[in-house]
C-alpha positions as CSV (number, residue, x, y, z in Angstrom):
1,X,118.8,102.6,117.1
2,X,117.0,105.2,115.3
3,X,113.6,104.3,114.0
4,X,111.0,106.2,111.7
5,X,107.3,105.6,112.1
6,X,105.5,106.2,109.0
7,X,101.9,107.0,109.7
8,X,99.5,105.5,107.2
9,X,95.7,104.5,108.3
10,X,96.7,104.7,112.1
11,X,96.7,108.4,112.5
12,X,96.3,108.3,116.2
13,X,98.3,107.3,119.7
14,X,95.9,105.8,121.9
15,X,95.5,102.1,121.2
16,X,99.3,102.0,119.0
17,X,100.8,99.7,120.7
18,X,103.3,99.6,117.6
19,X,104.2,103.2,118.2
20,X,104.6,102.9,122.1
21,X,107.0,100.1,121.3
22,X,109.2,101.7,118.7
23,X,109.3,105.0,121.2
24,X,110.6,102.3,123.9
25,X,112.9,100.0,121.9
26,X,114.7,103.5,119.7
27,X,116.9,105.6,120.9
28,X,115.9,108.5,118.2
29,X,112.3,108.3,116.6
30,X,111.8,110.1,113.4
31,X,108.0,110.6,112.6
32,X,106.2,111.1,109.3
33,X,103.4,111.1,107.0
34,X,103.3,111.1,103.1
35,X,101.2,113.0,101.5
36,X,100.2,112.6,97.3
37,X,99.9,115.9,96.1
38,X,98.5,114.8,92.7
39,X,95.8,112.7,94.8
40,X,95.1,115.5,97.0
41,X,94.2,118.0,94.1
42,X,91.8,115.5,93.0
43,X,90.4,114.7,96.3
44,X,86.8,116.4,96.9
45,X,86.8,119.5,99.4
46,X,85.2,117.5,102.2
47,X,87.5,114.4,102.5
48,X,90.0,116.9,101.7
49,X,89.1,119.1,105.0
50,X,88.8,115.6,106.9
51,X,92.6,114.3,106.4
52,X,94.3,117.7,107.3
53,X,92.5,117.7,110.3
54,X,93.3,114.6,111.4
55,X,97.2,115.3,110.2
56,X,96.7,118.1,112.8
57,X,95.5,116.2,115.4
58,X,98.2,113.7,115.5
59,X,100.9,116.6,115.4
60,X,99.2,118.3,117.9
61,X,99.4,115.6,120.1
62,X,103.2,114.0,118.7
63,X,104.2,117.6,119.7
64,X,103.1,117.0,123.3
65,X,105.5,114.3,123.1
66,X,108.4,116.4,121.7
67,X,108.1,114.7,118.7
68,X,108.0,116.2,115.2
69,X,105.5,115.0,112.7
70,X,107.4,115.0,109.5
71,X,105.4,116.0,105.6
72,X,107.0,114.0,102.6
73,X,105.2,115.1,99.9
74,X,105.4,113.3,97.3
75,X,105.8,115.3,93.6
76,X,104.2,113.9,90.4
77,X,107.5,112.4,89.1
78,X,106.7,111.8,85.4
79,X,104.6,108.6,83.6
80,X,107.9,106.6,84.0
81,X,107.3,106.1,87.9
82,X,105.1,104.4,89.7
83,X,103.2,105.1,93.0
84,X,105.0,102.6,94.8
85,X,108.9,103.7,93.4
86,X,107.8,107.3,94.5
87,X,107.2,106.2,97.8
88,X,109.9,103.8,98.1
89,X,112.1,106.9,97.1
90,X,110.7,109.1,99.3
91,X,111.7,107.3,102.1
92,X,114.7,106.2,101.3
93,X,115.9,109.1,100.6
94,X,114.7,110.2,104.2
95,X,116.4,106.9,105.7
96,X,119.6,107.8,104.3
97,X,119.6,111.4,105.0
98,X,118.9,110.9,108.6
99,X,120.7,107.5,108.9
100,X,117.9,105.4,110.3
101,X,117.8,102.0,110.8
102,X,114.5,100.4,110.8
103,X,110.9,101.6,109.2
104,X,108.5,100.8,111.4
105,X,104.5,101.1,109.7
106,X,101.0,100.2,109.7
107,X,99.8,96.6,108.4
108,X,98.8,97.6,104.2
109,X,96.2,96.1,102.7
110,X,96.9,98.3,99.3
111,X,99.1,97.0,96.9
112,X,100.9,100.9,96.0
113,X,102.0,100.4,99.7
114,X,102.8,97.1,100.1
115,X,105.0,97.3,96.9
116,X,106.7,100.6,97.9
117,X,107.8,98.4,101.4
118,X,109.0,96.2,99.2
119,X,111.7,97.9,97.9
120,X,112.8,100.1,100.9
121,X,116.1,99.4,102.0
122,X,116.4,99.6,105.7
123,X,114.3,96.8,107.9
124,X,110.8,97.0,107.7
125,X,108.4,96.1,110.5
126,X,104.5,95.7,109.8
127,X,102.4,96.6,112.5
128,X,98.7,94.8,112.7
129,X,96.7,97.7,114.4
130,X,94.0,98.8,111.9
131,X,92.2,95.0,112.1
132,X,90.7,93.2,114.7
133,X,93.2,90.3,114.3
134,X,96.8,90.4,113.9
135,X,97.8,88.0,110.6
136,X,98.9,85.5,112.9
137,X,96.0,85.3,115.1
138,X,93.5,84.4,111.7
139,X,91.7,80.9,112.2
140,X,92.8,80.5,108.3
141,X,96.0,81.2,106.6
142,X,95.8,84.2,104.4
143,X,96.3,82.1,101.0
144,X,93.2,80.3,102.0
145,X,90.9,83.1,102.9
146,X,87.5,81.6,102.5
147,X,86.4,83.3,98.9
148,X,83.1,85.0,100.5
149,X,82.2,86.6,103.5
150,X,80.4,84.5,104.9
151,X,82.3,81.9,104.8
152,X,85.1,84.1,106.8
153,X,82.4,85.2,109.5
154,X,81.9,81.2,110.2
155,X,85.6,80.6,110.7
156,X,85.4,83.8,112.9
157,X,82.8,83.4,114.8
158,X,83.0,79.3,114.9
159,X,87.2,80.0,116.2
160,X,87.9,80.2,119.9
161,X,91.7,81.8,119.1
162,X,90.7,84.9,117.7
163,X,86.6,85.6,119.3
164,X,88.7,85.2,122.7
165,X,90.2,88.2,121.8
166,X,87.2,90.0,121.9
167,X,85.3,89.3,124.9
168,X,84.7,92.2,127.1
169,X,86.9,91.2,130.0
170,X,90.1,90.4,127.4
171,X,89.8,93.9,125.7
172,X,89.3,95.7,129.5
173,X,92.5,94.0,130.2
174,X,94.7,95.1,127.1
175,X,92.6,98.5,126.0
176,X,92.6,100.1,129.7
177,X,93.6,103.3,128.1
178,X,90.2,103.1,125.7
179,X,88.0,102.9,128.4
180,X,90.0,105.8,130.8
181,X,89.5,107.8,127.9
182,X,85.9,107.2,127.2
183,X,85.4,107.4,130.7
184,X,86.8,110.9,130.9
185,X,84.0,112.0,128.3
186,X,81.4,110.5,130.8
187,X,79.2,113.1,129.2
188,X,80.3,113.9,125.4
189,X,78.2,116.7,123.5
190,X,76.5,115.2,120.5
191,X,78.2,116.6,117.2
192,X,76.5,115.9,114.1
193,X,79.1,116.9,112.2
194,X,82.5,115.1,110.8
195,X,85.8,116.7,112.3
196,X,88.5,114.8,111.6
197,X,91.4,113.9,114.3
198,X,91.6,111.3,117.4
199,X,90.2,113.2,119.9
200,X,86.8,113.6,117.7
201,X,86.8,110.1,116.9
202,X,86.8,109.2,120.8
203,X,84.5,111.7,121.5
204,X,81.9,110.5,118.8
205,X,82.4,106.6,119.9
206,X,81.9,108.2,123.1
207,X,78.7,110.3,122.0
208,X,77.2,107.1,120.4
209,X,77.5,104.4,122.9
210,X,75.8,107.1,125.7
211,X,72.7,107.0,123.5
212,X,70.7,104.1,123.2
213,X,70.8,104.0,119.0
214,X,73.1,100.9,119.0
215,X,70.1,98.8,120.3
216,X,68.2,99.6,117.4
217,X,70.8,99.5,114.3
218,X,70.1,96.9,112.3
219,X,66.1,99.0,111.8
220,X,67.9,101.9,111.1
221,X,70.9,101.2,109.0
222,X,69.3,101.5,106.1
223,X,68.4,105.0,106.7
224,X,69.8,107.4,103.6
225,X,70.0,109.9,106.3
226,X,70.2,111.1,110.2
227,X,72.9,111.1,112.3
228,X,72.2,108.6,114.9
229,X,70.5,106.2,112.3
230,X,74.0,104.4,111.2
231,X,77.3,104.3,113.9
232,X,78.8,107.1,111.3
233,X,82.3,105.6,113.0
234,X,83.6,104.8,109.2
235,X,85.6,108.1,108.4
236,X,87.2,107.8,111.8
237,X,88.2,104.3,111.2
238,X,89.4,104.9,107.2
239,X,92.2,106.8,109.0
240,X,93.0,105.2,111.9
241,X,92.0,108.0,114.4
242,X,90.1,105.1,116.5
243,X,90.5,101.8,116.0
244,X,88.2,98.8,115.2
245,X,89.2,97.6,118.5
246,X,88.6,100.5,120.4
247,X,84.8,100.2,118.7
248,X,84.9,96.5,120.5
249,X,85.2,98.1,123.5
250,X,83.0,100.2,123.9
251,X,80.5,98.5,121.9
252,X,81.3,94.9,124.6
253,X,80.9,97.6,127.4
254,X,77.4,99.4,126.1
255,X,76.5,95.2,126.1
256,X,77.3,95.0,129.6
257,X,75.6,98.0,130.9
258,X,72.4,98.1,128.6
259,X,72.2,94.7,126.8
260,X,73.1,92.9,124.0
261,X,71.0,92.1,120.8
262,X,70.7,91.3,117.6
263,X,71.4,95.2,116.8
264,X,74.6,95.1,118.8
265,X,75.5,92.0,117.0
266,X,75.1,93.7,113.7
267,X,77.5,96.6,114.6
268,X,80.2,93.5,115.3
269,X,79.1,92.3,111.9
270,X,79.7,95.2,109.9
271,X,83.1,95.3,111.5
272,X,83.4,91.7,110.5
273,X,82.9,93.1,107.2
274,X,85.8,95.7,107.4
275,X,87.9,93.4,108.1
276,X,87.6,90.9,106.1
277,X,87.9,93.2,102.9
278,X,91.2,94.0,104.3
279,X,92.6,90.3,104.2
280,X,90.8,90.6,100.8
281,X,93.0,93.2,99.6
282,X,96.4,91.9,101.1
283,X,95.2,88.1,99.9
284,X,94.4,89.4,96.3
285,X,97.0,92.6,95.6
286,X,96.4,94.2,92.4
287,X,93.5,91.9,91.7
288,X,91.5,94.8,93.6
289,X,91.8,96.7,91.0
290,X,91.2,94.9,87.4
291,X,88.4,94.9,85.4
292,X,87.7,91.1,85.7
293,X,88.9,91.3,89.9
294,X,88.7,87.7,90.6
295,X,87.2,86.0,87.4
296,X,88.4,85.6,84.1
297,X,86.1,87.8,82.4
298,X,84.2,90.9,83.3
299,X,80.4,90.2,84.3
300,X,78.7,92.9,82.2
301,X,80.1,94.4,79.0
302,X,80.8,98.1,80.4
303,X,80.0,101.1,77.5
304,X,82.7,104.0,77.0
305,X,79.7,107.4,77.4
306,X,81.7,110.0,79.3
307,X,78.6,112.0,79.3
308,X,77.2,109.7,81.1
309,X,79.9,109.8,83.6
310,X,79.5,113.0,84.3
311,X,75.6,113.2,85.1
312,X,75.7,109.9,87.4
313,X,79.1,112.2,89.0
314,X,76.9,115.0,89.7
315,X,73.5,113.8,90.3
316,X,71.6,114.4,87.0
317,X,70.7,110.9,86.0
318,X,67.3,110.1,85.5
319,X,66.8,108.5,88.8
320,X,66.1,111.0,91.4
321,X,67.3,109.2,94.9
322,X,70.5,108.1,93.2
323,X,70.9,112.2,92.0
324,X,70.0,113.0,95.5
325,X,72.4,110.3,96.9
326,X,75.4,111.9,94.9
327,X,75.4,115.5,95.4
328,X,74.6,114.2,99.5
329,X,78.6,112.7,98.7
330,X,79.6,115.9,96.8
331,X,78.7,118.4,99.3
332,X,78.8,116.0,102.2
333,X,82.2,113.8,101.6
334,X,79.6,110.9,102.8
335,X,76.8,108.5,101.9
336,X,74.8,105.8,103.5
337,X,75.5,102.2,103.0
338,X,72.3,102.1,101.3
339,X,73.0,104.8,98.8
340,X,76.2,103.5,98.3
341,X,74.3,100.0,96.9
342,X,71.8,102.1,95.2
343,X,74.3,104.0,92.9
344,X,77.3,101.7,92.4
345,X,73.9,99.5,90.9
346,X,73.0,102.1,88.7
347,X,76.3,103.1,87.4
348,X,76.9,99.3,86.5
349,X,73.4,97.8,85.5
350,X,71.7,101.3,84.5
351,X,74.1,102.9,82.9
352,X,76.7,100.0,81.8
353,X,79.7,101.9,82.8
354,X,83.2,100.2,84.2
355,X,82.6,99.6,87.3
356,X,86.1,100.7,88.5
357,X,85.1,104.6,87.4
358,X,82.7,104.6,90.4
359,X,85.4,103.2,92.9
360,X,87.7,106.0,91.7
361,X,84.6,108.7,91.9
362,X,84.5,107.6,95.4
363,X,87.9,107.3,96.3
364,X,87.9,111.2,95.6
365,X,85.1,112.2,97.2
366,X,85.0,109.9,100.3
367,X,85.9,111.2,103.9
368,X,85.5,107.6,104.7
369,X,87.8,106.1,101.6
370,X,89.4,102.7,102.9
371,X,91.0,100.9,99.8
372,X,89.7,97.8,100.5
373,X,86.5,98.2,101.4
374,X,85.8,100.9,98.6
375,X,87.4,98.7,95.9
376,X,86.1,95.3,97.3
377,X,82.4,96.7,98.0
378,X,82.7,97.7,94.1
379,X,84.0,94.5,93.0
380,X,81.0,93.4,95.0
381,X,78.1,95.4,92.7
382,X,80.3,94.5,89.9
383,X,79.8,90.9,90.0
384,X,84.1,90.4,90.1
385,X,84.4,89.9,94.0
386,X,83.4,88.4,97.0
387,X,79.6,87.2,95.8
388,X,79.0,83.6,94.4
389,X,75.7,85.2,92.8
390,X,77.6,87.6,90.4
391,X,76.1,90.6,89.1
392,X,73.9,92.5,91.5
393,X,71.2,95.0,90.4
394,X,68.7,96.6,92.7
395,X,65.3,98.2,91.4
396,X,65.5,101.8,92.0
397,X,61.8,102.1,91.6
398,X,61.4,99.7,94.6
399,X,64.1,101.2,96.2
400,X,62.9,104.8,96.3
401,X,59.2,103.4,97.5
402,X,61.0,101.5,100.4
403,X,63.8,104.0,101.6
404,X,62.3,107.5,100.6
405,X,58.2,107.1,100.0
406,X,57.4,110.3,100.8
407,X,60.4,111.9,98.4
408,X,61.9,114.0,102.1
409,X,65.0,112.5,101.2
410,X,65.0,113.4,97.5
411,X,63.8,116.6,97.8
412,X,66.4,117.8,100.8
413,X,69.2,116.9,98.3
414,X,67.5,118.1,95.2
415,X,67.5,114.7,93.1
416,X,64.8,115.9,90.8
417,X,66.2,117.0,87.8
418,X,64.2,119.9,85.3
């Protein structure tokens, strides 16, 4: 049989066990990775840098393997075709010319994706390795995904079927190659810096867990900046180059050896988080994406001011720690949770702009861009998603006294505008 793996958000080998079965069960593996060229030219420099490194890596290490890492780029084709037909195209065109049998790919939570899967024509096999939980191991069917998060965390954590799963002797028994290869970096150098690829990722989960910063996270996740204040694990995991299972490894081993708390807990939580917006996304499809997302009509009435735009895009709005919070993301590719909250507020209760023209800013500029949790965390400040209170707004005033009193933060990233 000859198989093609399309690479997608699981841009690494270690912990693939999709990949390691398609390399058994084929007797020709074709490999590839598409690549938008009209996204790319809008992508910021940073998150730009990011992916082609981590493209590297995974050649780099698929050539170790004597296995070629195919580009499909994929051409604007005109207003008359989709995304999704592009894709579908794409690869059927690539299935045909190399007559392969089966697609093998990445669970989507994106609706482009999941459409353009749709309408390839050779089988199709879904892979669950970028959640916690394969679909089939929820405590919930995914039409009746509890409509909050916490609701979804209680089914979680309330389940024996899928918390099983992630008890430190289960995952020492099926992730054996995680913990070889964080044991080989017994003593990883610190790097505060992003480089994209799977061997960074491992060597930063590595880096973390050797410190003692997980045992104090929830204090210091609120921090706008520092590098050992937040897990900074997000950009790996947006592309796949560790997993959110590899993360419960090492995070159930730095329990064993050093303690568990209510920090530790709140690194699971976060991941809880993750993953729930991805069963958001595949529950809800283009929903994601509207102006009303789940409701029948939008929570705010957004104004049209492209000027506007433009100063909350580059940090010349007349609140100085969302300024300094934005041109952090436009020279940085990155933001804290906290500035996230803090300008997604301002562009929708401050400003009154469409909420969905921050998502897109960010999906841009983002080294860390996951479509579900960009778009559902937006839908989130925009009163459409996941939050039975509606419209959120935060105080920026009260916010800048809280999270930047003395102005350090401000002042490193130049939010005070002449």
């Amino acid at each position: 049989m000859k198989s093609l793996y399309w690479f997608t958000q699981d841009l690494r080998l270690t912990d693939n066990p999709a990949f390691s079965q398609v390399i058994e069960a084929s007797d020709e593996i074709h490999c590839i990775v598409i690549q938008h060229q009209a996204d790319e030219n809008k992508m910021g420099a940073c998150k730009r840098a990011f992916l082609q490194q981590s493209i590297d890596s995974l050649s780099q290490t698929l050539a170790q393997q004597g296995i070629t890492l195919q580009h499909l780029p994929l051409a604007t084709m005109g207003n008359t075709h989709s995304p999704a037909v592009a894709m579908a195209q794409a690869i059927n065109q690539y299935c045909q010319l190399h007559d392969i049998d089966a697609l093998h790919v990445s669970a989507q939570a994106g609706s482009y994706e999941r459409d353009a899967l749709g309408a390839v024509k050779v089988v199709v096999t879904e892979h669950f390795n970028q959640t916690l939980w394969a679909e089939h191991e929820l405590p919930f069917a995914l039409n009746e995904l509890p409509p909050t998060f916490s609701k979804a965390r209680k089914f979680w954590e309330q389940s024996d079927r899928p918390m099983n799963l992630l008890h430190s002797d289960a995952l020492k028994q099926s992730h054996d190659a995680t913990l070889r290869a964080l044991a080989s970096m017994a003593e990883p150098v610190p790097n505060a810096q992003f480089s994209g690829g799977e061997q960074a990722g491992l060597e930063h989960l590595a880096s973390y867990f050797q410190g003692g910063s997980a045992s104090f996270y929830k204090q210091t996740r609120n921090a706008l900046d520092g590098w050992t204040q937040s897990t900074k694990f997000s950009p790996w995991l947006a592309l796949g180059c560790i997993s959110p299972r590899q993360v419960m490894v090492a995070l159930r081993q730095y329990e064993n050896e050093k303690g568990a708390n209510d920090s530790t807990y709140w690194i699971f939580f976060e991941l809880l988080w993750r993953e729930y917006f991805f069963w958001y996304a595949r529950r809800h499809r283009d929903k994601l994406f509207v102006k009303n997302g789940l409701n029948g009509e939008p929570a705010y009435q957004a104004k049209d001011d492209p000027i506007a735009l433009k100063r909350w895009q580059q940090g010349q709005t007349d609140f100085p720690l969302v300024n300094a919070c934005m041109k952090q993301l436009n020279q940085t590719g990155y933001m804290s949770n906290r500035g996230r909250q803090l300008v997604a507020s301002c562009l929708v209760n401050e400003l009154q702009l469409d909420w969905r023209l921050g998502a897109e800013y960010f999906e841009q500029q983002l080294i860390d861009y996951d479509v579900a949790s960009n778009w559902g965390n937006w839908q989130y400040l925009g009163g459409v998603g996941a939050d039975p209170r509606g419209l959120r707004r935060f105080d920026q005033d009260k916010q800048q006294r809280q999270y930047d009193p003395y102005g350090e933060f401000i002042k490193r990233w130049q939010g005070y505008v002449n």
